[in-house]
PASEBA-1860 file (N, C-alpha, C; in nm, 3 decimals):
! residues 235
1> XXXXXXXX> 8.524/9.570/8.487/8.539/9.552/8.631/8.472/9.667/8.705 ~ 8.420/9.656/8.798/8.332/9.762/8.911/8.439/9.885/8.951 ~ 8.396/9.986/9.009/8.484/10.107/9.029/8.565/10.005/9.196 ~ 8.453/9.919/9.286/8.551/9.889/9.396/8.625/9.768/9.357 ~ 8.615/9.686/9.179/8.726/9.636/9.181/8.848/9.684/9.173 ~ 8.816/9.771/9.058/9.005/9.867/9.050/9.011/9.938/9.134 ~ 8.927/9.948/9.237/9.016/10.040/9.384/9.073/9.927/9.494 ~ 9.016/9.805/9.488/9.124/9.728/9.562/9.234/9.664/9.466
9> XXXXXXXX> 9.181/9.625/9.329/9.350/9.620/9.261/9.427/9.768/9.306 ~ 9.415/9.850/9.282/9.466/9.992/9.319/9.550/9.946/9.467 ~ 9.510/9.909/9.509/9.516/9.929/9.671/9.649/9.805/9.716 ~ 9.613/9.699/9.645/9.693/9.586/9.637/9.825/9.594/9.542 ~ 9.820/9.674/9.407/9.915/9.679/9.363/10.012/9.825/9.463 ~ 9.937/9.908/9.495/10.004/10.010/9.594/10.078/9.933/9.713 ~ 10.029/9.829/9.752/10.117/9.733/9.921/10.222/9.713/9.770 ~ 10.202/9.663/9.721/10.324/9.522/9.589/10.430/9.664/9.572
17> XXXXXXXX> 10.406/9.790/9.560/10.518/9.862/9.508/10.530/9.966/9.656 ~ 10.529/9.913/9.753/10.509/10.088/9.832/10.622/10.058/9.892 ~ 10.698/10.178/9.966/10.807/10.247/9.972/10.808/10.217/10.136 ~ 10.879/10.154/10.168/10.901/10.105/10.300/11.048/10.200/10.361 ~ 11.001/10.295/10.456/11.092/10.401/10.497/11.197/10.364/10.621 ~ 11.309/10.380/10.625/11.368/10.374/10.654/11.342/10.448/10.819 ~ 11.417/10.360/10.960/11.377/10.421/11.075/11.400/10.579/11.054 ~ 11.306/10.640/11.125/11.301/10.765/11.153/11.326/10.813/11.293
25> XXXXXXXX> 11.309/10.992/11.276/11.271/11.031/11.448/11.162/10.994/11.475 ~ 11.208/11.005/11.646/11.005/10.979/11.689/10.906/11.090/11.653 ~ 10.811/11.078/11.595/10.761/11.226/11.541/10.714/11.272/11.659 ~ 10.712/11.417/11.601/10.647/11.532/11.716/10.510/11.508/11.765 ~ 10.468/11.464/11.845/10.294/11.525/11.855/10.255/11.655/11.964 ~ 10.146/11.668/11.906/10.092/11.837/11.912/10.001/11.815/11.991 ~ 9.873/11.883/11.984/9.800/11.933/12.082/9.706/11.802/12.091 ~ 9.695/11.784/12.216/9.597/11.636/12.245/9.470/11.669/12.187
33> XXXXXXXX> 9.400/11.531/12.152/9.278/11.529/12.109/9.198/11.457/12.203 ~ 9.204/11.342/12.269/9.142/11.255/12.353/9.264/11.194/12.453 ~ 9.185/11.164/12.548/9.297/11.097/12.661/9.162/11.020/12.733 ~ 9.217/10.894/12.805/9.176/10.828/12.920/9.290/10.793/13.015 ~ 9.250/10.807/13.138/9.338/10.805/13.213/9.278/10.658/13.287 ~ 9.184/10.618/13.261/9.138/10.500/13.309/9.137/10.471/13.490 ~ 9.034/10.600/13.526/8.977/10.604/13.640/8.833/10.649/13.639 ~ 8.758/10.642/13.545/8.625/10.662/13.518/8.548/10.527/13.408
41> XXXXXXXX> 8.606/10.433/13.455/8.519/10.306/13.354/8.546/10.333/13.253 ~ 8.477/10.238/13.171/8.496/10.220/13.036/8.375/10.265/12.940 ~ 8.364/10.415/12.967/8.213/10.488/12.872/8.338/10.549/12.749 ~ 8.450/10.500/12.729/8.478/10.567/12.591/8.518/10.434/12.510 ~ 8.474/10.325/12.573/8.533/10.197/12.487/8.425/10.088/12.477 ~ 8.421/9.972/12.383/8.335/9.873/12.298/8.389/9.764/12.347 ~ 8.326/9.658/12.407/8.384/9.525/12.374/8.344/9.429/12.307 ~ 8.420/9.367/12.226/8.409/9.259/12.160/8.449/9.077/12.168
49> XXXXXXXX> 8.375/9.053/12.214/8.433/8.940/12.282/8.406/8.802/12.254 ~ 8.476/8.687/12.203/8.400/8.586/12.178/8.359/8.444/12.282 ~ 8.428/8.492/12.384/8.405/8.441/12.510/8.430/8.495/12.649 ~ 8.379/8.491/12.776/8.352/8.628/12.877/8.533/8.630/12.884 ~ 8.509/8.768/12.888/8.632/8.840/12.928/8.592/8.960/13.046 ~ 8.749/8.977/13.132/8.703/9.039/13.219/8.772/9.171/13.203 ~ 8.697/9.257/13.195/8.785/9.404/13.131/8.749/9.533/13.260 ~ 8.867/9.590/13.323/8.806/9.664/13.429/8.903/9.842/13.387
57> XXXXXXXX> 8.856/9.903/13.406/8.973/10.043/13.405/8.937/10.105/13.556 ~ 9.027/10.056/13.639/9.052/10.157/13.763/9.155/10.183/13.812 ~ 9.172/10.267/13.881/9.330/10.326/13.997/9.448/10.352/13.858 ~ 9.411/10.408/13.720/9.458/10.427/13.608/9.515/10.346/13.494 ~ 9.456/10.242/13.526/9.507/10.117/13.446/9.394/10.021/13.366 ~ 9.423/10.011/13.301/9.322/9.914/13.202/9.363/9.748/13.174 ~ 9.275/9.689/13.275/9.343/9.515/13.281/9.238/9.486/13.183 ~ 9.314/9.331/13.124/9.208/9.261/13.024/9.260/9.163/13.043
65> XXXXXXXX> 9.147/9.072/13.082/9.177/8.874/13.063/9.070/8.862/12.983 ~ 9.132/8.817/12.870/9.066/8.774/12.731/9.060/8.577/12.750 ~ 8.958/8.493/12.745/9.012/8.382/12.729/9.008/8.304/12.605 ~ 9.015/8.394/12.479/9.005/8.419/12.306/8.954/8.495/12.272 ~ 8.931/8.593/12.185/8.944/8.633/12.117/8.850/8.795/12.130 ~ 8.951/8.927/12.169/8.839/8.986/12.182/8.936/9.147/12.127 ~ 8.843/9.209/12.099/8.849/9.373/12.042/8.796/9.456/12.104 ~ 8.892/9.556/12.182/8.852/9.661/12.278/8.834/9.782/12.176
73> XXXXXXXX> 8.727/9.864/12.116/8.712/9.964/12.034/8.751/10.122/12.146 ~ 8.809/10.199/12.091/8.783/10.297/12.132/8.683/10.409/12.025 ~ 8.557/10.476/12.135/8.458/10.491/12.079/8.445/10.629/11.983 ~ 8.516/10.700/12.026/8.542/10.835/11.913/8.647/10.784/11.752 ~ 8.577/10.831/11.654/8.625/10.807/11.573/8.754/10.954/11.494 ~ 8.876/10.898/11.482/8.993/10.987/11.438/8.982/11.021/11.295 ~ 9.069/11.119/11.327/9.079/11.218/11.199/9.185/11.272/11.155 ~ 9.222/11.274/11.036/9.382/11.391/11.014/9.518/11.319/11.026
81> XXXXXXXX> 9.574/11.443/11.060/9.736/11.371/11.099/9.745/11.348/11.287 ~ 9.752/11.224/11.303/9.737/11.181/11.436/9.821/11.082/11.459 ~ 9.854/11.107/11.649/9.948/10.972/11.676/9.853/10.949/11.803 ~ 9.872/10.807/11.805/9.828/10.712/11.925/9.909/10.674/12.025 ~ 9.877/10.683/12.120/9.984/10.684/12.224/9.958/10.572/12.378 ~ 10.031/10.463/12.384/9.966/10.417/12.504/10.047/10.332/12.599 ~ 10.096/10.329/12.691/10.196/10.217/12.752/10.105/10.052/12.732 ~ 10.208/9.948/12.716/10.115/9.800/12.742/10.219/9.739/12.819
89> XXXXXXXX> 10.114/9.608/12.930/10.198/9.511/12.950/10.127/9.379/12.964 ~ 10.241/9.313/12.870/10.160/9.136/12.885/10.215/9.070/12.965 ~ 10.090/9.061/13.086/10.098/9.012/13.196/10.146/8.863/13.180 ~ 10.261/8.784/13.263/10.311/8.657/13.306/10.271/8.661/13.481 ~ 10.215/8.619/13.502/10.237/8.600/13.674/10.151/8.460/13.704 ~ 10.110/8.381/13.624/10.071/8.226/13.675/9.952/8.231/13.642 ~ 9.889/8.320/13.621/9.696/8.311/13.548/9.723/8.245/13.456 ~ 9.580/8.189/13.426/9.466/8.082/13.301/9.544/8.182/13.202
97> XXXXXXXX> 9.572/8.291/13.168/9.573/8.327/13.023/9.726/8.390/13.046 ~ 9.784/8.433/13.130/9.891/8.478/13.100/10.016/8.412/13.039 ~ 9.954/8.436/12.841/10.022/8.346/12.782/10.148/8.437/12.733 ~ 10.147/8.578/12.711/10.222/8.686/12.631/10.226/8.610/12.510 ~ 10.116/8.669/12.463/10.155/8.603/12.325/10.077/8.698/12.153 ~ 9.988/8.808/12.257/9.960/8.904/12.157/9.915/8.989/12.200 ~ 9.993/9.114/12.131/9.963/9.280/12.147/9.955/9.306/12.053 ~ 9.834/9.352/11.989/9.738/9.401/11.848/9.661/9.481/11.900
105> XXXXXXXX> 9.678/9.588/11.743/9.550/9.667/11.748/9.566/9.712/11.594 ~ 9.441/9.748/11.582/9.385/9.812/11.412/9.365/9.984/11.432 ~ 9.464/10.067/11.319/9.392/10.188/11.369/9.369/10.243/11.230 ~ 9.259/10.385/11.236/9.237/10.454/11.107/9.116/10.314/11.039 ~ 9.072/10.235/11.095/8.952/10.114/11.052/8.894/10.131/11.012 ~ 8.829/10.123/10.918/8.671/10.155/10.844/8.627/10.065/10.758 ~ 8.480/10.033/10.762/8.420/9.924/10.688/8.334/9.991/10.599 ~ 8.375/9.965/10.455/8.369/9.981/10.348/8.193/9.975/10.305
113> XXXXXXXX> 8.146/9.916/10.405/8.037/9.827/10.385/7.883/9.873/10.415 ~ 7.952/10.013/10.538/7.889/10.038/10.612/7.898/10.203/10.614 ~ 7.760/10.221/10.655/7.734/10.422/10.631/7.919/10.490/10.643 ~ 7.931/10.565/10.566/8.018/10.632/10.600/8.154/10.546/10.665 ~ 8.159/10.447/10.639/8.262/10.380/10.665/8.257/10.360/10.780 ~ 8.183/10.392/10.863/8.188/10.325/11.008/8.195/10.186/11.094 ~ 8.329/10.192/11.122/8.379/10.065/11.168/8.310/9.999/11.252 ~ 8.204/10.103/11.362/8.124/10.023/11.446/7.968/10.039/11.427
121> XXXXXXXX> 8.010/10.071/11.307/7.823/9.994/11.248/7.763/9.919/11.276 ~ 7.803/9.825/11.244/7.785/9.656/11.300/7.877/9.618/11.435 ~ 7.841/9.498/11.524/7.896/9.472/11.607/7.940/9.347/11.569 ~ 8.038/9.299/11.620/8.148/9.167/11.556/8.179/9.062/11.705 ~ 8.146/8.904/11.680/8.190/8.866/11.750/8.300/8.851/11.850 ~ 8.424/8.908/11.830/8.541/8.943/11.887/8.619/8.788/11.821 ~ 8.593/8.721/11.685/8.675/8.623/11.645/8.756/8.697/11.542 ~ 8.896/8.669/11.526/8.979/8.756/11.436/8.893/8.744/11.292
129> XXXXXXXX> 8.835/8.637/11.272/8.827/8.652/11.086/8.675/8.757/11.065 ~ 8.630/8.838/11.175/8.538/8.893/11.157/8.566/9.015/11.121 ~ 8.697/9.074/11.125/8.775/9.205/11.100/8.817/9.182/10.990 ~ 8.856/9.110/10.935/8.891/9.065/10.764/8.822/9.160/10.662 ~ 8.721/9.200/10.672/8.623/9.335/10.595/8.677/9.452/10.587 ~ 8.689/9.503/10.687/8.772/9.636/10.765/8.896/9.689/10.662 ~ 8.926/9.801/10.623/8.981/9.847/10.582/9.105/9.934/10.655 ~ 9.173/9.866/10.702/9.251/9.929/10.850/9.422/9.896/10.822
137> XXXXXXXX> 9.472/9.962/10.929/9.593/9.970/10.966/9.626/9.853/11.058 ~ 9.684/9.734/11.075/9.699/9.665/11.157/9.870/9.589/11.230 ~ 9.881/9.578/11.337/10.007/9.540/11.411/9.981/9.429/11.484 ~ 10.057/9.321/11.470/10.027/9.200/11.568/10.167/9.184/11.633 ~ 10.175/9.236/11.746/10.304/9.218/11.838/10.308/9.105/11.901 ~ 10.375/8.999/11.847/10.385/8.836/11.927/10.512/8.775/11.983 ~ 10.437/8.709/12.047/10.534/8.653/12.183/10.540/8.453/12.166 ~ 10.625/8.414/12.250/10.595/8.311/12.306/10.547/8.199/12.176
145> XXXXXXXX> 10.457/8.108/12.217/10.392/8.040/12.048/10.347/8.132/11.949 ~ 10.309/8.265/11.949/10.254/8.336/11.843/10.435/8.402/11.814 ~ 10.476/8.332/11.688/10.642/8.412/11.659/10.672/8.474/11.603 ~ 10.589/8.587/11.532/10.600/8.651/11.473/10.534/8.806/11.490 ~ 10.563/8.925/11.453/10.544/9.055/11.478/10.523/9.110/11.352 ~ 10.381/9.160/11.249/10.378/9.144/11.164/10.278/9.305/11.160 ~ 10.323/9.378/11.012/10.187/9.444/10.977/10.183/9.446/10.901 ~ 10.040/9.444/10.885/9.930/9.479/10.744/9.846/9.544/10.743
153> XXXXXXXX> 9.817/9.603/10.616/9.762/9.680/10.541/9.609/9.645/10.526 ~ 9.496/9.591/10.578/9.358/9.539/10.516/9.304/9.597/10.404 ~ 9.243/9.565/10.314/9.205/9.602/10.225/9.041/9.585/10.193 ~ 8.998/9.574/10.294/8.862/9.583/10.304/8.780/9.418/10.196 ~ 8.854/9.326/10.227/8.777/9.202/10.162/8.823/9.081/10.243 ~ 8.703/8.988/10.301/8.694/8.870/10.347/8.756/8.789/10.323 ~ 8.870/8.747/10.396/8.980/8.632/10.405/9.084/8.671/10.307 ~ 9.120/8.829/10.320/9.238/8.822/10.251/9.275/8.943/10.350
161> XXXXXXXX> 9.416/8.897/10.372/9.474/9.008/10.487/9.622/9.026/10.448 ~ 9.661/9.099/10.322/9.772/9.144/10.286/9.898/9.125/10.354 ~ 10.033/9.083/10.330/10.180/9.068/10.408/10.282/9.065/10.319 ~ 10.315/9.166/10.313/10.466/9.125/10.224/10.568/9.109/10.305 ~ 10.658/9.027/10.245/10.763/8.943/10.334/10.879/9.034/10.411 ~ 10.894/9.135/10.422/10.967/9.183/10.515/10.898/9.284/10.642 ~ 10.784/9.266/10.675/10.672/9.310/10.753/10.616/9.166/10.811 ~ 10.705/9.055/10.815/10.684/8.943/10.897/10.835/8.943/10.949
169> XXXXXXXX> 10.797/8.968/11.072/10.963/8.967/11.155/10.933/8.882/11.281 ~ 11.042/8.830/11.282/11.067/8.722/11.384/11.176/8.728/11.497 ~ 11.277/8.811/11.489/11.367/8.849/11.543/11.340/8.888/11.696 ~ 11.386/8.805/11.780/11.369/8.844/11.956/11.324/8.955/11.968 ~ 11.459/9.090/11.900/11.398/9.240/11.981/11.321/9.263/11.867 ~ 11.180/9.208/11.806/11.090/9.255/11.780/10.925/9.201/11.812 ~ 10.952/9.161/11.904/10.873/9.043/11.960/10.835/9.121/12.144 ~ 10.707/9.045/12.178/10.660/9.060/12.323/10.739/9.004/12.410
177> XXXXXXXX> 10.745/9.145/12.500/10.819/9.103/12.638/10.784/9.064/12.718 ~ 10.766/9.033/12.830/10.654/8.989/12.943/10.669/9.056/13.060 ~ 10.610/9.114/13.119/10.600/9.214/13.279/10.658/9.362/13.229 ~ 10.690/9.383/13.151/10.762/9.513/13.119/10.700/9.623/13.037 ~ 10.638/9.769/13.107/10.532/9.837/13.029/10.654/9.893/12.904 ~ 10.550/9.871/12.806/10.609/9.873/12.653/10.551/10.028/12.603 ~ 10.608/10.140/12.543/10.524/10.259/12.500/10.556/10.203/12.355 ~ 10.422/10.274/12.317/10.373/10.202/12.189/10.286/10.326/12.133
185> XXXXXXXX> 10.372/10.349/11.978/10.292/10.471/11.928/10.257/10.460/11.776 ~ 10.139/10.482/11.769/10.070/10.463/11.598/10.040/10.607/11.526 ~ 10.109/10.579/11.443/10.091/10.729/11.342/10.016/10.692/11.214 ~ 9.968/10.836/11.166/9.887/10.798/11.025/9.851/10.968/11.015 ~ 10.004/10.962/10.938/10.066/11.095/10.883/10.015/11.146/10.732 ~ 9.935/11.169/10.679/9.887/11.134/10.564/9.924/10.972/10.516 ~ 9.994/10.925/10.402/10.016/10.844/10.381/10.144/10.768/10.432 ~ 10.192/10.865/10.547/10.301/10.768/10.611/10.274/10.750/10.722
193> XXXXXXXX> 10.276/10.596/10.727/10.216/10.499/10.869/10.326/10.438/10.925 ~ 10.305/10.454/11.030/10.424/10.410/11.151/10.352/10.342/11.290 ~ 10.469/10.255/11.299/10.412/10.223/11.451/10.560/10.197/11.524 ~ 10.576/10.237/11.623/10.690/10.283/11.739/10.667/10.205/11.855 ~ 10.782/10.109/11.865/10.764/10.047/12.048/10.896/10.118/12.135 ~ 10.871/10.172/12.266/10.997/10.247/12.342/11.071/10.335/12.229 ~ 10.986/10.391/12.105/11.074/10.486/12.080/11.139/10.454/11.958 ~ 11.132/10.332/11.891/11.214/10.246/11.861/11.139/10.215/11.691
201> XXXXXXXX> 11.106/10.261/11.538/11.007/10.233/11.484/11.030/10.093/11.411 ~ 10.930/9.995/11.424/10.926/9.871/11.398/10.845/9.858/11.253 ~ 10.791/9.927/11.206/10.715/9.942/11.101/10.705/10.020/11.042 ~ 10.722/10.117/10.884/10.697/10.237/10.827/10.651/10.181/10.699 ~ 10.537/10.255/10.695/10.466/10.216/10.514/10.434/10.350/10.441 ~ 10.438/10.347/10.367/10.412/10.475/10.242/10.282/10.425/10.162 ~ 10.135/10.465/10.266/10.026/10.390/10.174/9.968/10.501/10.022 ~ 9.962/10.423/9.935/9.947/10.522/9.818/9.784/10.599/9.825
209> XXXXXXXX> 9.724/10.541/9.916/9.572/10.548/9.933/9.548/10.581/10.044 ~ 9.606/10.646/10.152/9.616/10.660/10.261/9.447/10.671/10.332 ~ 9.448/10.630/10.453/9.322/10.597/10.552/9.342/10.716/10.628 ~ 9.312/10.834/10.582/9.272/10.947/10.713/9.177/10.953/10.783 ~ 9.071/10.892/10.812/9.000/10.875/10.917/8.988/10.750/10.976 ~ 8.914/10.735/11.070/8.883/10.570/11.137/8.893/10.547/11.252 ~ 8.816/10.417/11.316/8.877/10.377/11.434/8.978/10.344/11.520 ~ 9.041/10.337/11.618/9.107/10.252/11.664/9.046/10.111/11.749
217> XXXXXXXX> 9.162/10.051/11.774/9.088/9.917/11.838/9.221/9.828/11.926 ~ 9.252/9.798/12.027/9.307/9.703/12.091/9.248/9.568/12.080 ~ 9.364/9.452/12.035/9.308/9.332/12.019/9.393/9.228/12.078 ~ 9.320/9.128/12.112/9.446/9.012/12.186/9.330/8.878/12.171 ~ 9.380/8.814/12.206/9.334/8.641/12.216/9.397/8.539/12.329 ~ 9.326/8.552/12.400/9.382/8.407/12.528/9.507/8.432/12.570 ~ 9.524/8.601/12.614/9.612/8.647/12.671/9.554/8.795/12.835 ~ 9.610/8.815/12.883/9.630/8.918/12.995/9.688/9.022/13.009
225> XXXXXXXX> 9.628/9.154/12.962/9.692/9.282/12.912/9.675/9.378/13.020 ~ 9.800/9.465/13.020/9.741/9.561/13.133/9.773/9.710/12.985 ~ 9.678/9.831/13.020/9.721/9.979/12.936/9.728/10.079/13.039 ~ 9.808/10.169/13.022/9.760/10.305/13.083/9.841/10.376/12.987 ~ 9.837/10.516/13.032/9.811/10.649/12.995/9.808/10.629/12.828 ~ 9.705/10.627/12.797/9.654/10.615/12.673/9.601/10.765/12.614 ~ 9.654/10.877/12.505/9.576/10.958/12.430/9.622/10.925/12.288 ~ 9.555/11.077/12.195/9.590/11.074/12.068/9.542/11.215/12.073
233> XXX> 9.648/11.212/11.991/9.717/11.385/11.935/9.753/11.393/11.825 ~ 9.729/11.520/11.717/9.742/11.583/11.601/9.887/11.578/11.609 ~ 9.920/11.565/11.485/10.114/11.566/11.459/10.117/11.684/11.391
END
């Protein structure tokens, strides 16, 4: 077998045995690394889109009407022990898309495929099965018809997107709210990955292979997102 077959068996038998941690504190973060305050456009972010979307950052807020399927990159690529930090809200107020029905994003991303792992090597239609490559951290916060709140692990191969059965949750308070800004925080502590809504951690993995560098990325589909005060900081 090739050295990148037994590193994704490696990788796959590491999800099959890994150590799912018990809620924690909210961790500490340290000295900022990047911030947008989202009153200077969008020169630190990518869009990906598979049909026009209207994406604006002004008066400190970051709106998105997606009408399917699209991936907002943020353009500096992370490093180390870091947390992500950002308020969201899925807009309900009577618009074409205000469906609340997904708050996603991929962080620590990298494509296997590409120089140095660089996630935005290539540019991607903004259709979900085009991220399937990607070697990333991923959260799908769902609402409404999407019922489930799920993460996984990618493992860097086409049409396979890792889930073990207690990282598919369905339960009301783990699910999208609608009109209500949500703080939402992503860690990738060496090999312990977390993701935090209000404080609250909804997800902890113990990856045996841990992803210390990579992108981040905001993602949604035929929904209406608002962000602000968005950084990331060293833990």
């Amino acid at each position: 077998m090739s050295a990148a077959g037994l590193s994704r068996r490696a990788i796959v038998a590491g999800l099959a045995g890994a150590c799912f941690l018990p809620a924690s504190a909210y961790p500490r973060a340290g000295g900022r690394l990047y911030a947008d305050d989202f009153r200077h456009g969008l020169r630190q972010w990518r869009i990906e889109a598979e049909a026009g979307a209207q994406v604006a950052a002004t008066r400190g807020m970051l709106d998105i009407t997606a009408p399917a399927g699209l991936t907002l990159w943020f353009l500096p690529r992370l490093e180390g022990r870091i947390a992500i930090d950002y308020e969201a809200q899925a807009v309900s107020a009577g618009g074409t898309h205000d469906r609340v029905s997904d708050l996603n994003c991929f962080w620590m991303a990298q494509d296997p495929a590409a120089p140095d792992g660089n996630a935005l090597a290539r540019p991607r239609s903004g259709k979900f099965e085009d991220y399937d490559g990607l070697e990333t951290y991923y959260v799908g916060l769902g609402g409404n018809g999407n019922s489930t709140t799920r993460f996984r692990r990618y493992i860097g191969r086409p049409g396979v997107r890792p889930l073990l059965p207690e990282n598919d949750r369905r339960d009301p308070q783990d699910m999208l709210v609608a009109n209500r800004w949500q703080r939402i925080r992503l860690t990738a502590d060496g090999g312990q990955i977390g993701f935090f809504r209000d404080g609250r951690q909804l997800f902890a993995f113990d990856d045996p292979r841990p992803l210390t560098s990579g992108h981040f990325a905001l993602r949604t589909t035929a929904s209406h997102l608002r962000l602000r005060h968005f950084t990331v900081s060293h833990l």
